[in-house]
N, C-alpha and C positions, 0 to 999 in steps of 0.2 A: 700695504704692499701691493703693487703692482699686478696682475697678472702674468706678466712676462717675470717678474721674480719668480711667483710663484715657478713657473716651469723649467725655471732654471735652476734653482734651490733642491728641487726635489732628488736628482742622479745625487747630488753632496749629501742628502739624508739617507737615502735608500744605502749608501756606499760608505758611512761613516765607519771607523772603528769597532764602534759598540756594534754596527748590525752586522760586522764581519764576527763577532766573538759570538752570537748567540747565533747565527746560521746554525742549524742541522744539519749532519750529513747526508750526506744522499745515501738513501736505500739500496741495498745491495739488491740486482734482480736474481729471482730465483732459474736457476736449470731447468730443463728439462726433464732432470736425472730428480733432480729435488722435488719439483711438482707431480713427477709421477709418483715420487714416496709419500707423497703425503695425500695421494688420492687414498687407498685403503682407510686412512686414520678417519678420514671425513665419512668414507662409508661406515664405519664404524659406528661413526656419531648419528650416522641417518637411521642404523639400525641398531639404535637401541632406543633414539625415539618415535623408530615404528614400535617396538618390543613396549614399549610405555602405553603406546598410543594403544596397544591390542589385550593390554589389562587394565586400560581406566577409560574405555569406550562410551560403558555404562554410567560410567562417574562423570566423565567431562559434557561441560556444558556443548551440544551441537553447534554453535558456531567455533568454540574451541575444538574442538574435533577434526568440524571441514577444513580452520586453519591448520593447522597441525601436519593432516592429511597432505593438504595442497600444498607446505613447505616442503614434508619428505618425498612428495612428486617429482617436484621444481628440483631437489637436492640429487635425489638419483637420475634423473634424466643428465644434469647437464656433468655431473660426474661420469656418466656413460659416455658422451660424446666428447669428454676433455681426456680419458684416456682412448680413443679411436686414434685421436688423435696426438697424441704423445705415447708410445712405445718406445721405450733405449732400446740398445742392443743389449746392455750389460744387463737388462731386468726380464728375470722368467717371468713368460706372460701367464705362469698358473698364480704369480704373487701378485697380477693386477686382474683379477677376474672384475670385469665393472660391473656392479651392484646394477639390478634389477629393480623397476620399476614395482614399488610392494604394492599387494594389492591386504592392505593393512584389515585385521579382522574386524574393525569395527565396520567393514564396508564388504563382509563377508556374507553369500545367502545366508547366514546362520544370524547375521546383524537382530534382525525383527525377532527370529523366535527365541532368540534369548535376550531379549528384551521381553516379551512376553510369559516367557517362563520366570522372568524374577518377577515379574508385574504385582504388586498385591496390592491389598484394599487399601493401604499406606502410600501409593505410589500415585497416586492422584495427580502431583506437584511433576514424575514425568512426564504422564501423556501430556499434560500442559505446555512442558519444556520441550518436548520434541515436536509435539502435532498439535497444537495451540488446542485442543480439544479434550475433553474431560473423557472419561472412557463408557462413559455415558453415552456422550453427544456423537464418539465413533462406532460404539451399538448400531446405535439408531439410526446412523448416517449407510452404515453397513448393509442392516436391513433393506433399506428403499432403494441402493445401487447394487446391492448385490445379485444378481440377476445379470447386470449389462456389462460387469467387468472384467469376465475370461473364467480360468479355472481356477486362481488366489487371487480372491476377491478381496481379502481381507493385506494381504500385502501391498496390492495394489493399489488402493486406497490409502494405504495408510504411507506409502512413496511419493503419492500424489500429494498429500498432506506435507509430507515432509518436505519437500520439495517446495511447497507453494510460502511455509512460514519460514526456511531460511535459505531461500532462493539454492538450495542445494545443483550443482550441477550434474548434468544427466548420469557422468562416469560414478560421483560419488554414490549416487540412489541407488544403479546398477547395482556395486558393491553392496549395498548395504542389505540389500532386498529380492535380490537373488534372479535378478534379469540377466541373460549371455552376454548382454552388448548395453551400451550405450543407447543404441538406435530402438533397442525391443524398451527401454527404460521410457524412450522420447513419445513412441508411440501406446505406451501405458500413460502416459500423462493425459496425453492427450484424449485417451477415451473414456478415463474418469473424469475430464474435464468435459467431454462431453455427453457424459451420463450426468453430469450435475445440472448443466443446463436444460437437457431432455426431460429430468423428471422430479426438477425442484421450479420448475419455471412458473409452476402454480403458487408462491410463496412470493412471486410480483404480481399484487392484484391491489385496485382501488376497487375500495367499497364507503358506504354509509360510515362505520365507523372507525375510520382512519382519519379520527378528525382531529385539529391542534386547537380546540376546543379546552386545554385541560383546566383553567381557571377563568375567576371572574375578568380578570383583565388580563381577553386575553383576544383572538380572532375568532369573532362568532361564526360556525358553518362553513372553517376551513379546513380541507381535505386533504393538503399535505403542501412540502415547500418544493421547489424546483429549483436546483443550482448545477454548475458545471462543475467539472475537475478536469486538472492537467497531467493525463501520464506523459513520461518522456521517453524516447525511442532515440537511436543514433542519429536520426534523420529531420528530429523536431519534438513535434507532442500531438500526443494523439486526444482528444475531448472528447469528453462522456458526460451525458445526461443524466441528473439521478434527483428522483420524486420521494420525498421521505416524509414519513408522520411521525408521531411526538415521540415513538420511542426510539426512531433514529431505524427504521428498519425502511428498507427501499421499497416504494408500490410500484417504481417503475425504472429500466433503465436501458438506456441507450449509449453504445459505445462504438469508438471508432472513428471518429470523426475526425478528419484533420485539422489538426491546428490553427490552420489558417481559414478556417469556416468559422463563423460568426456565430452565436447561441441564436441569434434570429431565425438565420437559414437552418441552422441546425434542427429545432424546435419543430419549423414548418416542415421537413420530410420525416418527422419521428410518426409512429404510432397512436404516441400519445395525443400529438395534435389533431389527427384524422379522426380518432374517436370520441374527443371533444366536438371537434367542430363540421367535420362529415356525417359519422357514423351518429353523434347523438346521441350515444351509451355511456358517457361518464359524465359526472357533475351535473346530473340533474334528475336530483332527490328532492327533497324538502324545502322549502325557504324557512330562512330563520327570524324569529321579529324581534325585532333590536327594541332600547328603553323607552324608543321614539314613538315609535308605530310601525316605523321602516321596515320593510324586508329586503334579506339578502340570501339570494341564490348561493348554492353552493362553486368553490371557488379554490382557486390555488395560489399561494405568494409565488412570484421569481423576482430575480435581482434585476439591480437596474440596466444591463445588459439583457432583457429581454423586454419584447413590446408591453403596453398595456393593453389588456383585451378582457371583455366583459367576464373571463371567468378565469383569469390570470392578473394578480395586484402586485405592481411592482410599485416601489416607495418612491414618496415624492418627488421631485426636482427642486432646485433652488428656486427657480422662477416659476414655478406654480402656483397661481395667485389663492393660496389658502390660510385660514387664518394659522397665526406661526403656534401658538400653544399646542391646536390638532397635527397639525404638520409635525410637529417633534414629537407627540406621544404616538403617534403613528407610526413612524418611521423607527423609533426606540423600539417597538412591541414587532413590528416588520422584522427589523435585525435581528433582533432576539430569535424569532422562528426562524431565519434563511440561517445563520450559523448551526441549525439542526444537521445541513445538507455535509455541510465542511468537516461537522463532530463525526458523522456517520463514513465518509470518506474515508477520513484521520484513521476512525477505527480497522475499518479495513484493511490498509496499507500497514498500518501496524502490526493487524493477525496474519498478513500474508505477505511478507516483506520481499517476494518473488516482485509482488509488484511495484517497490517502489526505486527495483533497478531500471536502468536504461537499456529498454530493449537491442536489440541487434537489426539490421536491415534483413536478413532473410527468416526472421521471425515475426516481423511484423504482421503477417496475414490472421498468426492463431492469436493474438496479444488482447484483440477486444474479445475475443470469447473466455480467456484467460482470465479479465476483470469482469465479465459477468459473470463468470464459475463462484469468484470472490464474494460478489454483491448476495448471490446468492447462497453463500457458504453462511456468509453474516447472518442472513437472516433466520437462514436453519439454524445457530448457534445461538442466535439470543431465543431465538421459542424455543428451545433446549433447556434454556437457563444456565447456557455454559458460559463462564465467569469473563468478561470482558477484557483485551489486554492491558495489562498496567497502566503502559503509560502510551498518549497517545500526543501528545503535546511537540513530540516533534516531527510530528505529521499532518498538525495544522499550519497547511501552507497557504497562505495572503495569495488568491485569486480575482487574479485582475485580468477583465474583460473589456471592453469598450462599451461606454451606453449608449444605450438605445436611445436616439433622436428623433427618430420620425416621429410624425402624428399618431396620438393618443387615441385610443377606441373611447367614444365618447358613455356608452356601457359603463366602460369600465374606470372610467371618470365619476359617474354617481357613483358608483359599488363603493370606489375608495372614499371618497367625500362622507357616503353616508356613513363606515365606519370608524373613520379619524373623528367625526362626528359625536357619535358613538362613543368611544371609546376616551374620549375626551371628558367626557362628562361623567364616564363612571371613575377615569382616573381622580377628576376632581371630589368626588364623592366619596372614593379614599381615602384623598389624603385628608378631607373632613374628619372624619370619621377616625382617622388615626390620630389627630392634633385633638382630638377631645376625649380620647381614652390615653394620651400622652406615650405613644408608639413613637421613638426614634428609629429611622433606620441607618 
């Protein structure tokens, strides 16, 4: 058939008999006389799942809650401004009184202390589910900020918390936690976020052993890994810096960066770079002596989106003229540690799901101090031994940089050589040693 059939055939289908007899009729529209009657039935319905919502506060999971909340917001507001606007003549306006915006008791100052008056030794599995933190690790967290947080040090913090694991918004914390306003909620975040910073900032530190040393085959005399991450903002993405060792805890971090900055240029205004290679106070402890004789300087991996430099190993190139067996077992053992940076990220955004919204343009100013309050929340939590969150898997997000091209620091040319070298030879020595005691893996 034709094209021009086609569009001539189609009015004779559309119009046949059969699609005359299963037509619907048209919907009758309602009055105004009728829509204002059935505005009460609706407020009805709003308020009894406020009336739900303020006897299983305790019980429903916090994001069930903030949804909950936020539908009977949405429900009573737009019921208030649909009768403003529809009044009859024939309807007493004491039978359209329009439902008030509830301010629902799970979101009442009374929220936290009765939460903490049912709290018992049994309830472990709350603090977890509200404030990602064992009641342990907000002791202790308490302790060291309580001093800098106001006169409820202990609410404040623990809004702050909540707030930061399910990106709570400032009206909902308000309610919950017993702030006047919104605006007094914004600036309690705000200075528990930067009492975090102030006086956990000693918890980013390199030293001697923060080493990823943890096995035989593995990187002799290195101090930690260095990789990027992508937050998002309305405006773009903001990039951050972060130095991790083997247990996934940050020695260093740098945030803020715009997105459209390079991990080169990035690296070269950070701190960490000045005190490698200005100041002379990091990474230069011990040499370590490989199976060879060689020695190697202590040293840090980053991706291939950063340079090579005598005390920075980024993994090979394709055209890097090295023999290919060292160049794979290299690069294999490489990866293995820079995916430390990505795990350590994932977990964070996980425990603090504040951050893995897309900020707002007139919030962007506090956002990198936001992810360092985070970086550093982590790390107070795992030397706490507070239980990691469940799942992290869909916060390992594939980051993709540009590589580094330029010329190679010739440094840091042997440093890699000597341990693809290395490392090559104890791999073979391995897999020896496994094929004669008959180890499959």
């Amino acid at each position: 058939m034709a094209d021009d059939d086609i569009v001539i055939a189609m009015p004779a289908l559309f119009f046949s008999p059969v699609e005359k007899k299963t037509r619907k009729p048209s919907k009758k529209k309602l009055t105004e006389e009728e829509i204002a009657a059935l505005i009460p039935l609706v407020a009805s319905a709003a308020s009894d799942a406020y009336r739900f919502l303020s006897m299983n506060d305790l019980f429903l999971h916090p994001s069930q809650a903030l949804t909950l909340e936020s539908c009977i917001k949405s429900t009573a507001l737009s019921l208030s401004k649909l009768h403003s606007l529809i009044i009859p003549d024939n309807v007493s306006p004491k039978t359209l009184i329009p439902p008030s915006v509830p301010s629902s008791p799970s979101c009442s100052p009374s929220w936290f202390r009765r939460f903490l008056s049912g709290a018992t030794a049994d309830s472990e599995h709350l603090w977890l589910q509200y404030f990602r933190v064992t009641r342990h690790s907000f002791t202790r967290l308490l302790q060291t900020l309580s001093p800098h947080l106001g006169p409820t040090p202990d609410y404040s913090l623990a809004a702050a918390l909540f707030r930061l694991a399910h990106a709570a918004p400032y009206k909902a914390v308000a309610r919950r936690f017993g702030f006047d306003s919104s605006s007094s909620a914004c600036r309690g975040f705000h200075r528990v976020v930067k009492a975090i910073i102030d006086h956990l900032s000693h918890l980013l530190r390199i030293h001697s052993e923060s080493s990823l040393h943890m096995e035989e085959l593995s990187l002799p005399n290195c101090l930690g890994a260095l990789g990027f991450h992508r937050f998002f903002t309305s405006e773009g993405t903001l990039v951050v810096q972060g130095l991790v060792d083997s247990d996934g805890i940050f020695l260093d971090v740098s945030a803020g960066w715009p997105g459209t900055v390079s991990p080169n240029v990035i690296l070269q205004h950070t701190k960490l770079f000045s005190r490698v290679e200005t100041d002379k106070e990091l990474l230069n402890g011990s040499f370590f002596e490989l199976s060879n004789g060689d020695t190697v300087r202590q040293y840090i991996v980053g991706d291939a989106c950063c340079p090579l430099l005598p005390w920075l190993i980024t993994p090979f190139r394709e055209e890097d003229g090295v023999e290919f067996f060292s160049k794979k077992v290299f690069n294999s053992i490489h990866g293995n540690r820079m995916s430390l940076v990505q795990k350590a990220f994932a977990r964070v955004l996980a425990q603090w799901r504040l951050l893995s919204d897309r900020w707002k343009e007139e919030c962007l100013e506090a956002f990198p101090f936001v992810i360092a309050a985070g970086c550093l929340l982590h790390n107070f939590l795992i030397k706490c031994g507070n239980p990691p969150p469940g799942e992290i898997a869909d916060f390992l997000q594939e980051q993709s940089f540009p590589e580094f091209t330029e010329e190679n620091s010739v440094e840091g040319e042997a440093l890699r050589d000597a341990l693809a070298s290395h490392l090559s030879e104890v791999h073979r020595g391995t897999a020896d040693s496994e094929r004669r005691l008959g180890v499959v893996r």
